[in-house]
N, C-alpha and C positions, 0 to 999 in steps of 0.2 A: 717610558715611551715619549718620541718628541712631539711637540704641535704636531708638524708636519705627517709623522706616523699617524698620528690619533686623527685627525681632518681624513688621510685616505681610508682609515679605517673603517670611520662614519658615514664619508663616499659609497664605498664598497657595499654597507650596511643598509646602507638607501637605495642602492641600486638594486639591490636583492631584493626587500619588501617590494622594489616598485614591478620586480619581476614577477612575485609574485602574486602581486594584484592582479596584473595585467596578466598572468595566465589564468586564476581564478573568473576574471570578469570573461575571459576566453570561451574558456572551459564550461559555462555554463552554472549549473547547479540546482538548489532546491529554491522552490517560486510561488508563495503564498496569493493566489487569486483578489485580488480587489476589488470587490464587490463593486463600490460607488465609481469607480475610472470604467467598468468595465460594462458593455450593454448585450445583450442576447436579445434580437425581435425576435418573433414568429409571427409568418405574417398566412392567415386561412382564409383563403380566396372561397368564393362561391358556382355554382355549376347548377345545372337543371336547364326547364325549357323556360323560366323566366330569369335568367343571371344576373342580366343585364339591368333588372331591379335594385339587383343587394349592390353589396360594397364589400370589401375586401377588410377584415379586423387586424390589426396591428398590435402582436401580448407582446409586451417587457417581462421577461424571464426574470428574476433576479439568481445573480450565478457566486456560488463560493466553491472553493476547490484547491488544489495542488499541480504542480507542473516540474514533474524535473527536466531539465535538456541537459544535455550533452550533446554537443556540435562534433566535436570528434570521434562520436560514434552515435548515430541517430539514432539509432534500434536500440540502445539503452537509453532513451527518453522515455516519459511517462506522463498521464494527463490524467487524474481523476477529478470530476466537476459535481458537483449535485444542485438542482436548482427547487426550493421551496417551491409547490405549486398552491399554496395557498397566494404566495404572495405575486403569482402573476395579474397581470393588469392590462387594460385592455387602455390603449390611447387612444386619446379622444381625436386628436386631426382624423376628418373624417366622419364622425359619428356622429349618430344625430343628436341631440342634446336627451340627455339623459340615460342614451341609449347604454354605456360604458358599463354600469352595475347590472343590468341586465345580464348582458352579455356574462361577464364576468359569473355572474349567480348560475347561468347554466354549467360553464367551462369548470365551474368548480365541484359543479354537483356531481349526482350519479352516474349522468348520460352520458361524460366527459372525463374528466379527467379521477371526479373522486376523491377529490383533497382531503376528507376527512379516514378512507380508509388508507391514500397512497401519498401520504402527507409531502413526496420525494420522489425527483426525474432526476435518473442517478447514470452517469457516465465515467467507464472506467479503461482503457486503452488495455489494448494487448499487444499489438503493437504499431511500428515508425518507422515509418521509409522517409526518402528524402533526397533533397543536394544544397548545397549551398548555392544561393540568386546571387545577382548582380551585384547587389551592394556589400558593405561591410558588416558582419554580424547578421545577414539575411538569408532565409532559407526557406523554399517550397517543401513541405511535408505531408503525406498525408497519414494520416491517424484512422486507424483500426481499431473497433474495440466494442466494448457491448454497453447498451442504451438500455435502461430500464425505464418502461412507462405503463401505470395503470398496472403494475404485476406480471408486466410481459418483458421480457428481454428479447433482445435481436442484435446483432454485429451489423455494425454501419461502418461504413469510409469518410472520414471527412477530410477535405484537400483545405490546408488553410497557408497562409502567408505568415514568418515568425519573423519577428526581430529581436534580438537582445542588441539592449544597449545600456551599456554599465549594469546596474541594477536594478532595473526593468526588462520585461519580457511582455510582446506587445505580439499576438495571436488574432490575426483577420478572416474571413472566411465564406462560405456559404454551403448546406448542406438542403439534403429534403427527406423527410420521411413519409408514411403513408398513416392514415387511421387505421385501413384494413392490418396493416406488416403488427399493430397491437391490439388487434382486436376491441376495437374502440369503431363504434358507427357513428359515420357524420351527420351532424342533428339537421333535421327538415325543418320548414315552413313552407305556407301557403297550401296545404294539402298534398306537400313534396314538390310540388312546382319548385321551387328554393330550396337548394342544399349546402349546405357546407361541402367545397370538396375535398375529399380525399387526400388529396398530398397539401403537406405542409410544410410550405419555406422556412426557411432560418438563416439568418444571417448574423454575424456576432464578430464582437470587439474585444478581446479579454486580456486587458491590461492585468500585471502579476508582478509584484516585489520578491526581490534576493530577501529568504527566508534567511535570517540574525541568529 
């Protein structure tokens, strides 16, 4: 074979591989969760006929889990997440000094969440709708699927924003659940004048690497 054969060959060769990168990076695939890139608040506002007392607490979730997508066909996407509730944390912007461990010592105890019998808030999809957004590699989707908290399961909707890009996958969002929807009751003060209320915000950031 001459130069000139072996150069187109190697051409040909290259342009292959780079096909099929460039449909694998397409295509999706399997997506290890990153803990540290990635943040989960929960944010438990207050209600009663004194509200306007409290203040609003702000928990860092920490999040590991798995994410397959497939862009060209949504509905065989998949999302299971589980977040340690030992290791939730209450931030301090806000708080009155000290206030953080408190806080934290109730949410983990009996009245709450129970870290020592439900050591795990464990999220597993069933399934994934969707369309591809604006941009390149961008897609609105929302995710179905069952929420375990405190021993209770329920099927939630969550609507989030995706992006893959190269080998990253980059999952924005907002969702809300209730105490009552897990049979978990919002903890009082002041003689119930102060309550924690009922529904609970979530917002999250869940950065995920192309599993190797």
């Amino acid at each position: 074979m001459n130069r000139k054969r072996v150069a187109e060959v190697a051409a040909i060769l290259a342009l292959g591989l780079a096909r099929v990168a460039a449909a694998e990076t397409s295509s999706g695939g399997a997506f290890v969760v990153n803990g540290e890139r990635s943040a989960v608040r929960v944010h438990v506002g207050k209600s009663g006929a004194f509200s306007f007392a409290g203040h609003k607490h702000v928990v860092a979730a920490p999040v590991t889990g798995s994410i397959t997508a497939d862009p060209g066909n949504l509905g065989a996407s998949s999302v299971e997440l589980t977040f340690r509730t030992a290791g939730f944390r209450v931030l301090p912007e806000g708080e009155p000094a000290g206030d953080p461990p408190k806080v934290e010592e109730v949410m983990q105890g009996p009245r709450v969440l129970d870290s020592s019998r439900f050591p795990e808030v464990h999220f597993r999809s069933k399934r994934v709708t969707g369309h591809a957004a604006s941009g390149p590699g961008e897609y609105e989707v929302q995710v179905t699927g069952d929420l375990a908290i405190h021993g209770v399961t329920r099927e939630v909707v969550v609507p989030m924003s995706v992006k893959l890009d190269g080998d990253t996958l980059t999952a924005k969002g907002k969702s809300a659940v209730g105490h009552d929807q897990f049979g978990l009751t919002p903890v009082t003060a002041g003689g119930g004048t102060v309550r924690v209320s009922n529904e609970i915000d979530i917002d999250f950031e869940i950065v995920a690497a192309r599993r190797r």
